[in-house]
SEZA-255604 format. One line per 10 residues: number of its first residue (from 0); their letters; for each residue x, y, z of N, C-alpha, C. Coordinates in steps of 0.1 Angstrom, whole numbers. Example, Ala and Ser with C-alpha at 12.3 -4.5 7.8 and 13.67 -1.06 7.14 Angstrom:
0> as> 132,-57,78,123,-45,78,132,-33,78 | 128,-22,71,137,-11,71,129,0,79
REM end
This chain:
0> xxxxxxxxxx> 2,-472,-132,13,-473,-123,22,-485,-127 | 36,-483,-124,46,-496,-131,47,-506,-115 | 39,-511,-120,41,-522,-103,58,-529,-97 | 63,-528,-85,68,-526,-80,71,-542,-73 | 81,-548,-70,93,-542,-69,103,-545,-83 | 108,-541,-87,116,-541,-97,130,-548,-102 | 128,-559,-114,144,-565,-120,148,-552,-129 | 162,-553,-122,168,-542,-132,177,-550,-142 | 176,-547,-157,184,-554,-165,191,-541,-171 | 204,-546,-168,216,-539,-170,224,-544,-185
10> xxxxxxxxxx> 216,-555,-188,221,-556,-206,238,-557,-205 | 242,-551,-218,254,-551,-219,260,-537,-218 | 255,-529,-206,262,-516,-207,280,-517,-205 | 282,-510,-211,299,-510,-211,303,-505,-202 | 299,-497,-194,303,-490,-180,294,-488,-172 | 297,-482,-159,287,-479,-150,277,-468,-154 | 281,-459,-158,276,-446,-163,267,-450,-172 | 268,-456,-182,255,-465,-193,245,-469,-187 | 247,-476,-174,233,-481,-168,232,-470,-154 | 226,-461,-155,220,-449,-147,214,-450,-144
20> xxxxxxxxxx> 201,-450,-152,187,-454,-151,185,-465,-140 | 195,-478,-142,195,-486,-128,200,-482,-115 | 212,-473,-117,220,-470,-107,210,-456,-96 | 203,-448,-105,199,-443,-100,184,-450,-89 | 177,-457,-100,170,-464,-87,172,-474,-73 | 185,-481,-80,198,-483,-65,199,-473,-57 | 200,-461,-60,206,-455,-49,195,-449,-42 | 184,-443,-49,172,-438,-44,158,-445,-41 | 159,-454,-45,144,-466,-46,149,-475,-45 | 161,-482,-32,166,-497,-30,157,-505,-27
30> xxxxxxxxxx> 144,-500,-20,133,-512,-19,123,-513,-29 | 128,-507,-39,120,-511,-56,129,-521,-60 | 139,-524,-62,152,-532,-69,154,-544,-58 | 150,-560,-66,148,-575,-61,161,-577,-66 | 166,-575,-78,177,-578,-81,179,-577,-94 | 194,-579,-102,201,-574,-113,200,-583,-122 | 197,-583,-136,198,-589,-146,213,-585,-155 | 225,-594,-158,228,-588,-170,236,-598,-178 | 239,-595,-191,242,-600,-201,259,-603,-199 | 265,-614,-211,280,-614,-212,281,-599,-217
40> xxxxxxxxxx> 295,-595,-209,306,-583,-212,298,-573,-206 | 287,-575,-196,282,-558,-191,293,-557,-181 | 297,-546,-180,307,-539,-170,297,-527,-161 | 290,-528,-160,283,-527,-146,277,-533,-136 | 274,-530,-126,273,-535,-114,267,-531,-102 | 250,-529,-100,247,-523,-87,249,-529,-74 | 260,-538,-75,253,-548,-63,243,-554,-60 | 234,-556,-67,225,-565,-62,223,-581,-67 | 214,-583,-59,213,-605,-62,211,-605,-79 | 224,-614,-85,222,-613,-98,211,-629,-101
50> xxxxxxxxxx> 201,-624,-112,187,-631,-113,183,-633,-123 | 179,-646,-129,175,-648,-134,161,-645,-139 | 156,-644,-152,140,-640,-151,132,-648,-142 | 132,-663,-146,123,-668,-134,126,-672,-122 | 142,-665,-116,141,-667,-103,134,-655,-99 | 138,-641,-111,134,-629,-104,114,-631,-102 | 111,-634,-109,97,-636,-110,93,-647,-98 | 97,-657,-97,96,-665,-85,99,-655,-71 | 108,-652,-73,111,-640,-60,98,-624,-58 | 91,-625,-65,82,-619,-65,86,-602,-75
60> xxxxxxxxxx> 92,-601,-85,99,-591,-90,83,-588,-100 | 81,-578,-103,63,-574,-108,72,-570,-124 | 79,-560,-124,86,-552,-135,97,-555,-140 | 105,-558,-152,118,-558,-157,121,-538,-161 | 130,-538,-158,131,-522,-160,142,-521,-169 | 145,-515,-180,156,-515,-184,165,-503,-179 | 178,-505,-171,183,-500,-165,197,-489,-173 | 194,-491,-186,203,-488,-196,203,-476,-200 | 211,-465,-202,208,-454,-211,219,-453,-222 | 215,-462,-230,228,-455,-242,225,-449,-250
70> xxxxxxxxxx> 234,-448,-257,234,-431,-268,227,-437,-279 | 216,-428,-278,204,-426,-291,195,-432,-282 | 197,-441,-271,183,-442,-269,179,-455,-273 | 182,-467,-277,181,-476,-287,178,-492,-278 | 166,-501,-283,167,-512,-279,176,-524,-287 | 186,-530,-280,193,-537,-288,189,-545,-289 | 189,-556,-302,187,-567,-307,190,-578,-300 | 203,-575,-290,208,-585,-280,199,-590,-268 | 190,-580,-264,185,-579,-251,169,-589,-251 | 167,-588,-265,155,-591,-267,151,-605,-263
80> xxxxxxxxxx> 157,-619,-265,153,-630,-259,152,-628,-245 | 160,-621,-231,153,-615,-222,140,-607,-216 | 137,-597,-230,127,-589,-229,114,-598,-231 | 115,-608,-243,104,-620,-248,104,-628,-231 | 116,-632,-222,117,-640,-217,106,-635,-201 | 112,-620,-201,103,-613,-189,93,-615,-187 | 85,-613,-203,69,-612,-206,62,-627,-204 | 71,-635,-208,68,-650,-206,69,-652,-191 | 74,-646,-183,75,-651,-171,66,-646,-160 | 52,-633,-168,45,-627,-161,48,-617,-154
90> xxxxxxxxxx> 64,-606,-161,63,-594,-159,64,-586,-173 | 58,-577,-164,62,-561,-172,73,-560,-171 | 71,-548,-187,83,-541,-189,85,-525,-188 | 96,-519,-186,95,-504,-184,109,-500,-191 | 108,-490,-197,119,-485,-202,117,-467,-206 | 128,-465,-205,129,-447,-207,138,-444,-220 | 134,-451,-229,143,-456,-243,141,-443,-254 | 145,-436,-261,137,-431,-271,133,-442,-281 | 139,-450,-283,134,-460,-290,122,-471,-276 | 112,-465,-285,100,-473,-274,95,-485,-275
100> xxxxxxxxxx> 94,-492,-262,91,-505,-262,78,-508,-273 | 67,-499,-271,56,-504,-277,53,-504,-296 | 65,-498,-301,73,-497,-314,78,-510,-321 | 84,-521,-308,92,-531,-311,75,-542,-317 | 73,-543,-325,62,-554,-333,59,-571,-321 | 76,-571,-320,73,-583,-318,70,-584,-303 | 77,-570,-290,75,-574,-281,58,-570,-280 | 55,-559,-286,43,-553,-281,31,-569,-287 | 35,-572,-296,26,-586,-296,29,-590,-289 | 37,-598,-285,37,-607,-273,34,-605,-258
110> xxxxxxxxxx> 36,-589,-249,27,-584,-244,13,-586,-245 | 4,-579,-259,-10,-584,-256,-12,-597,-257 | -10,-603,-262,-11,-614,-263,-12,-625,-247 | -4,-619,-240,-3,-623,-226,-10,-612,-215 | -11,-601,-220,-19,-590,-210,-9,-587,-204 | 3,-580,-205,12,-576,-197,13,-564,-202 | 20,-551,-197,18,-540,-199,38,-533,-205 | 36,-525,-212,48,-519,-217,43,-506,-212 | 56,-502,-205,60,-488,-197,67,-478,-207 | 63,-472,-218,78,-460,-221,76,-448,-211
120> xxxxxxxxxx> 86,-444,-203,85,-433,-193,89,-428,-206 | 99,-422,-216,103,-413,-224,91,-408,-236 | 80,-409,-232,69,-410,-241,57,-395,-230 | 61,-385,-237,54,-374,-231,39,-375,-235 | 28,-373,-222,15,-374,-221,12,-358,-222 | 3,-363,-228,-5,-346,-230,-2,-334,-239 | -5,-321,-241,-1,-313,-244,4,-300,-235 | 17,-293,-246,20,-285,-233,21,-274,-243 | 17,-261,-231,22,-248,-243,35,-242,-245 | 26,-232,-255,44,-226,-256,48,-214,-244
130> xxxxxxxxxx> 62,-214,-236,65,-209,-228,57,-194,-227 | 57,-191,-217,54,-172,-218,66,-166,-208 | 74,-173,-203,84,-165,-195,80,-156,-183 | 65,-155,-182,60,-151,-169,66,-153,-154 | 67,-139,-148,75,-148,-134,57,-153,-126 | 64,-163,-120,53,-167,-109,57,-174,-97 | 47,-175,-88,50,-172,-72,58,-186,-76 | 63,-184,-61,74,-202,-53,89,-193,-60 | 99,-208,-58,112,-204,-58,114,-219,-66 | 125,-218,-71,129,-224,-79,145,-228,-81
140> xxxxxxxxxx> 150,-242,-78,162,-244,-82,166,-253,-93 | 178,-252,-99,177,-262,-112,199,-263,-113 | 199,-276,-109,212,-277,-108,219,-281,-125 | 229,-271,-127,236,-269,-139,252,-272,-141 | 251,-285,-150,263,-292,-154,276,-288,-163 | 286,-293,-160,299,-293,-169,297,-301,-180 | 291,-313,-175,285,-318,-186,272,-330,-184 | 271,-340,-191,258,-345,-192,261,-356,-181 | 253,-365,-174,253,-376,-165,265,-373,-157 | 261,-364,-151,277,-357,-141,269,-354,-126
150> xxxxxxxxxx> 258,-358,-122,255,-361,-109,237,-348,-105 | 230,-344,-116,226,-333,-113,214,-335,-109 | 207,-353,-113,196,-352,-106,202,-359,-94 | 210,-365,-91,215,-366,-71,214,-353,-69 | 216,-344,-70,220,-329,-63,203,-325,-63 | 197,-328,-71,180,-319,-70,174,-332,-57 | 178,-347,-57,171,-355,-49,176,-350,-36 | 190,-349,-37,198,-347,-24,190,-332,-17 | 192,-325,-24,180,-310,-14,168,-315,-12 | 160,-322,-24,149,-322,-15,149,-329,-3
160> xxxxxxxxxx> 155,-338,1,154,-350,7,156,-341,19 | 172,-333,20,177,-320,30,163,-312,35 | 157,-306,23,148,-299,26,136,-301,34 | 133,-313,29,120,-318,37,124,-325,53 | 137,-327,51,140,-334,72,138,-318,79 | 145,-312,73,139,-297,78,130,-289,80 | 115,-297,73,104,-293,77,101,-280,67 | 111,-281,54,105,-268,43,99,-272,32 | 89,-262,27,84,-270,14,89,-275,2 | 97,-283,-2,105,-284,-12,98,-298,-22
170> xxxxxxxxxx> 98,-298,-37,93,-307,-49,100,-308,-54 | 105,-326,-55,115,-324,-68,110,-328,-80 | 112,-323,-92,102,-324,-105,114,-329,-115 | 110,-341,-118,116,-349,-130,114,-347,-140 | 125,-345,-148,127,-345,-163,130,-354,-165 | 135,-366,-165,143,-376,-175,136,-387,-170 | 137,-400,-175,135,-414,-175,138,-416,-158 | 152,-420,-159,154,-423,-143,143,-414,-130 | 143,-401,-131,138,-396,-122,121,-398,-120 | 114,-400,-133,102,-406,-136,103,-419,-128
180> xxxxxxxxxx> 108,-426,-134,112,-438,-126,113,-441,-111 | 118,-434,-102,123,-431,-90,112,-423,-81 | 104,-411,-93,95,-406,-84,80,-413,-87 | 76,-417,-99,64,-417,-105,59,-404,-112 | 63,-395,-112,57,-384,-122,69,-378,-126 | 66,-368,-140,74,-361,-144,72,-360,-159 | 78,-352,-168,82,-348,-180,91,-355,-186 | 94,-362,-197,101,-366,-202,111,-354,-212 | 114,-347,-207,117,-335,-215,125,-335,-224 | 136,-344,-230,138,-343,-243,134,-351,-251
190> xxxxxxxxxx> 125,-356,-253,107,-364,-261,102,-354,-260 | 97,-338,-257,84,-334,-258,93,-324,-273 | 84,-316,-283,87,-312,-294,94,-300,-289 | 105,-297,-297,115,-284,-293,106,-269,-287 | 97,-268,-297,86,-256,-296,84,-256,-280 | 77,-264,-276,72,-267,-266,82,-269,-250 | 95,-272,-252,100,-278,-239,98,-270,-229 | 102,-254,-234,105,-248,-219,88,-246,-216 | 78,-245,-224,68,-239,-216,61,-258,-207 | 67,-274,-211,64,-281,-206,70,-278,-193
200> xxxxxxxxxx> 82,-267,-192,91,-267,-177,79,-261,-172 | 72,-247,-178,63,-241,-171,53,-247,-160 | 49,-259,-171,39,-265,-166,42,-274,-153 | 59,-281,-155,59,-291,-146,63,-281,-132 | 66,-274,-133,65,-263,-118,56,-252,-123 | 48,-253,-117,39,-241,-117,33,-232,-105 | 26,-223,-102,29,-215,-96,26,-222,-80 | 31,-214,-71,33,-218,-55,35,-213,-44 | 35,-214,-33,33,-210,-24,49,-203,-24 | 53,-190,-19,61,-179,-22,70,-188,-15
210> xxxxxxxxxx> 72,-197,-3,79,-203,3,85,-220,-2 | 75,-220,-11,82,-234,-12,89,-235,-29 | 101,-246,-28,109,-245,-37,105,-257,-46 | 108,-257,-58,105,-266,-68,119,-271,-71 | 127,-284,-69,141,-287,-74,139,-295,-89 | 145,-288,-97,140,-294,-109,152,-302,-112 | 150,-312,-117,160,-322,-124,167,-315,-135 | 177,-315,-135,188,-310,-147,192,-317,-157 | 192,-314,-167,199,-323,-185,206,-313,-188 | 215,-325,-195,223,-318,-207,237,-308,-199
220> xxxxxxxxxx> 240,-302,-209,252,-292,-206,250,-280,-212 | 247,-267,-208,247,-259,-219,263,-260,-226 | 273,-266,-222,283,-263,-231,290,-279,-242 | 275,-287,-238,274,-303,-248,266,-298,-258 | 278,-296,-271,267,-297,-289,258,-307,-284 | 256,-316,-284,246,-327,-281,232,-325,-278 | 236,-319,-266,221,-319,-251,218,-307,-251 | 229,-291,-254,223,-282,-248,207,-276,-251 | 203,-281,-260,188,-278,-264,180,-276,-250 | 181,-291,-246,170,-295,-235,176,-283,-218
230> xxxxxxxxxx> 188,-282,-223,194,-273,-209,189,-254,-205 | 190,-253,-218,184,-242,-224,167,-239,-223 | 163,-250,-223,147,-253,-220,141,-251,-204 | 151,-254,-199,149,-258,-181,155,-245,-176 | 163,-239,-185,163,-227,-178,157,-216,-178 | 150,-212,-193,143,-209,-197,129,-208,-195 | 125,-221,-193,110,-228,-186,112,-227,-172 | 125,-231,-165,122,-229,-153,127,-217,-140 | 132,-209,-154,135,-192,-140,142,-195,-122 | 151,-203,-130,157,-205,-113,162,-193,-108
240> xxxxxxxxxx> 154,-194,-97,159,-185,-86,174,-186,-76 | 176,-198,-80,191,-209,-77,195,-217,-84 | 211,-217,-89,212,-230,-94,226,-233,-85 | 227,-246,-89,238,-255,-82,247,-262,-99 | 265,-258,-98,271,-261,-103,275,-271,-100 | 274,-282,-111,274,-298,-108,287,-302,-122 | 294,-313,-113,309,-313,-119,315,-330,-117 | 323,-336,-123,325,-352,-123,340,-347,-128 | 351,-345,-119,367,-340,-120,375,-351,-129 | 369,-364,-128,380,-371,-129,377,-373,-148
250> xxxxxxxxxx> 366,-365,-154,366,-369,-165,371,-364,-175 | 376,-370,-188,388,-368,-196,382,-360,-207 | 371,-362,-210,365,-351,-225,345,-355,-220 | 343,-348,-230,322,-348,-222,322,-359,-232 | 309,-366,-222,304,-378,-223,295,-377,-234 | 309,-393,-246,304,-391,-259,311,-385,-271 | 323,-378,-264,327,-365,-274,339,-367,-269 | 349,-377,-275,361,-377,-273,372,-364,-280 | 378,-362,-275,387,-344,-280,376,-339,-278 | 368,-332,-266,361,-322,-262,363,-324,-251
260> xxxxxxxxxx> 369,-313,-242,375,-306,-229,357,-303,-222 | 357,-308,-204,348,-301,-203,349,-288,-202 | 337,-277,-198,345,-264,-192,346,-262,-183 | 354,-250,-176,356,-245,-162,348,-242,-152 | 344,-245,-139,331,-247,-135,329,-229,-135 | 341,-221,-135,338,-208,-141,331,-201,-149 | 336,-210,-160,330,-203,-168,316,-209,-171 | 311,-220,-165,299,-228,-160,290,-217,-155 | 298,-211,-142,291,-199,-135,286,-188,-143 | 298,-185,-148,296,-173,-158,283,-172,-168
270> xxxxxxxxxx> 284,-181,-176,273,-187,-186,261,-188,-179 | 259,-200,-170,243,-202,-161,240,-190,-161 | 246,-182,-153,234,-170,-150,235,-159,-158 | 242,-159,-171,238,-145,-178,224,-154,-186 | 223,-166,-188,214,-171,-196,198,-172,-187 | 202,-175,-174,192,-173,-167,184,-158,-160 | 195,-152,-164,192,-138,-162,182,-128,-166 | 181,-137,-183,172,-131,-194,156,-134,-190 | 158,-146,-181,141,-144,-175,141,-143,-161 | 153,-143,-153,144,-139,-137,158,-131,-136
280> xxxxxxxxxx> 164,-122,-132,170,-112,-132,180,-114,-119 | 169,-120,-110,179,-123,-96,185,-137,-93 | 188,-146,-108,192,-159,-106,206,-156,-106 | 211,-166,-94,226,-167,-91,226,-182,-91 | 241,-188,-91,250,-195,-85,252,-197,-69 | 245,-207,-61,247,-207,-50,253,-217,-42 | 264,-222,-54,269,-234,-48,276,-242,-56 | 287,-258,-54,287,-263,-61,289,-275,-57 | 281,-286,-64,282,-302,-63,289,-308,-68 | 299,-317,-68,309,-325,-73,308,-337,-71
290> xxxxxxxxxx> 309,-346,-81,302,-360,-81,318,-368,-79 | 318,-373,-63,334,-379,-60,335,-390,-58 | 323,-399,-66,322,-415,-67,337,-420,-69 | 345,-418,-78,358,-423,-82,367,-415,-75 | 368,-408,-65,379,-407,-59,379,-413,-46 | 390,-414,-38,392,-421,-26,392,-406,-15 | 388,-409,-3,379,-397,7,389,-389,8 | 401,-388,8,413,-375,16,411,-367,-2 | 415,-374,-12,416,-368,-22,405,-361,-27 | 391,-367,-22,378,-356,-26,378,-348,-18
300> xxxxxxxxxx> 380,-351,-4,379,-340,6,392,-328,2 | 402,-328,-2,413,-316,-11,405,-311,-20 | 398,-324,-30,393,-311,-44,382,-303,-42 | 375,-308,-27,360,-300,-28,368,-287,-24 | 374,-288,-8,381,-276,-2,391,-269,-12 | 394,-271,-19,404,-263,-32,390,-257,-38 | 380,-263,-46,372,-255,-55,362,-248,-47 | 359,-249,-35,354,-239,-28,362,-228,-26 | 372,-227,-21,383,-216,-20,384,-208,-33 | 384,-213,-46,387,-208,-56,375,-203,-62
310> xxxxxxxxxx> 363,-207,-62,349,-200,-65,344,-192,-54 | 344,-199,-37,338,-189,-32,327,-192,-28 | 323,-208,-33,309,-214,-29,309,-221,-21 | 302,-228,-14,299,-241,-10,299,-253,-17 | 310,-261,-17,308,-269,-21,313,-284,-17 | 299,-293,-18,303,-305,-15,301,-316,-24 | 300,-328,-19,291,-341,-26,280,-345,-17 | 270,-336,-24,255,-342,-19,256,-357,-17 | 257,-362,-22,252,-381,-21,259,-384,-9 | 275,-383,-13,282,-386,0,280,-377,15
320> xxxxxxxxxx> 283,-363,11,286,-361,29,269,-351,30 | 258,-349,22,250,-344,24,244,-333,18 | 237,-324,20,231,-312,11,228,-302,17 | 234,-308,31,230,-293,42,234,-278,39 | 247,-277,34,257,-264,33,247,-257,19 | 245,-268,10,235,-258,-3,224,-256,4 | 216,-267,7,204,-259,15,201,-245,24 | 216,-242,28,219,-235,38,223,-217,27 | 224,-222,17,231,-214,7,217,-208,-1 | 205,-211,-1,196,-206,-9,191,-192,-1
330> x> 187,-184,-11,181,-170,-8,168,-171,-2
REM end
């Protein structure tokens, strides 16, 4: 277990969107997070008490977490007199890196060396088989993006959270770093070997009571060169019986991919379910999530009411005004 309560070191992310991994346990696990570590030029910011390693450690902080997700995955060379400095100060470290902490020579010495423990959440335990596309009992949702870090595991946290004040059976099942993080279990699903992903979806929802739903964490974009692999896996592995179209308006090309347009949450629709189609036959579109962190409330409240009028769905911002209307929306 990654002992608790948690320094989040936000490094030198360049934006807020870079440090997710933090933002997300801010928003869902605020009594994990003692406070923020970060470096010159980070341009993010969870709000919390910014800390030093041994104030955080004095303050009772168990874990340094790295709160960072940048592209490739990578421990920077910058971060490291922090990372040495953690372990000196008698915490752990946790990271969802593809580049893994226990890889790094010099921290993983310095850990034993002191008995402190290194966390890779992105490090898949066990083996998994290859998919069989079998239907099996329970129900299944899996919310599907315009593009990548565009709000999709808020939208699986946001139902269950709906679901369960309601007194219905609902799981949310983590795929990525953050969500691992946030819940304690899950799949690191793009770390497990291509052969293998969708039948690891198999495994991380497996069969269930005809009534209760599994909300699986979403990656990728089927329409991001990048990620679609892992998106393809989760739909595939996980035969949603529902999915929720998840969308971030104010962005100028997909994240990463300057001159690439996202696509239309249309043709979003259109795609999800002919793809999901090929293994559960009665998967639809029941909705859509819109991530309206950067707009100001009259102007989110126009774009949700405009793109519901124009799709036909439900659609709101889970985080902000709630998840009742999708909840309300499943078959």
């Amino acid at each position: 277990m990654i002992e608790q309560p948690y320094l989040l070191f936000l490094g030198d992310a360049p934006d807020a969107l870079a440090a997710k991994v933090a933002q997300g346990i801010r928003d869902w696990r605020p009594d994990a997070a003692i406070g923020q570590l970060r470096l010159p030029g980070c341009n993010a910011d969870m709000g919390l008490p910014e800390m030093g390693v041994a104030e955080a450690a004095a303050a009772g902080a168990k874990t340094l977490v790295i709160g960072v997700a940048n592209r490739g995955g990578v421990i920077s060379p910058a971060w490291k007199t922090v990372l040495m400095e953690a372990l000196d100060a008698g915490l752990d470290l946790a990271a969802g890196l593809h580049n893994l902490l226990r890889d790094e020579a010099d921290l993983a010495g310095r850990a034993a060396d002191l008995g402190r423990n290194l966390h890779d959440v992105r490090l898949p335990v066990g083996r998994f088989p290859i998919a069989t596309g079998e239907k099996r009992p329970g129900k299944r949702l899996l919310p599907m993006g315009t593009d990548c870090s565009c709000g999709k595991m808020y939208t699986a946290l946001a139902i269950e959270r709906e679901m369960l004040a309601r007194g219905m059976k609902a799981s949310f099942r983590a795929t990525g770093q953050t969500g691992i993080l946030i819940t304690g279990s899950g799949i690191p699903l793009d770390a497990v070997v291509a052969d293998f992903m969708a039948g690891a979806v198999e495994q991380l929802s497996p069969a269930a009571d005809e009534d209760h739903w599994d909300l699986i964490e979403g990656q990728g974009s089927l329409y991001h060169p990048s990620f679609s692999g892992v998106t393809m896996a989760l739909v595939h592995g996980g035969q949603p019986d529902a999915m929720v179209l998840c969308h971030e308006p104010t962005r100028e090309h997909m994240r990463g991919l300057p001159g690439r347009p996202l696509p239309s949450l249309e043709a979003l629709r259109e795609t999800a379910e002919h793809v999901a189609r090929m293994v559960n036959p009665q998967a639809r579109c029941i909705g859509v999530s819109v991530n309206t962190a950067r707009m100001g409330e009259a102007e989110a409240l126009d774009y949700l009411a405009a793109t519901e009028k124009r799709l036909g769905l439900p659609t709101v911002d889970p985080f902000r005004q709630g998840a009742g209307r999708l909840v309300e929306a499943l078959p």
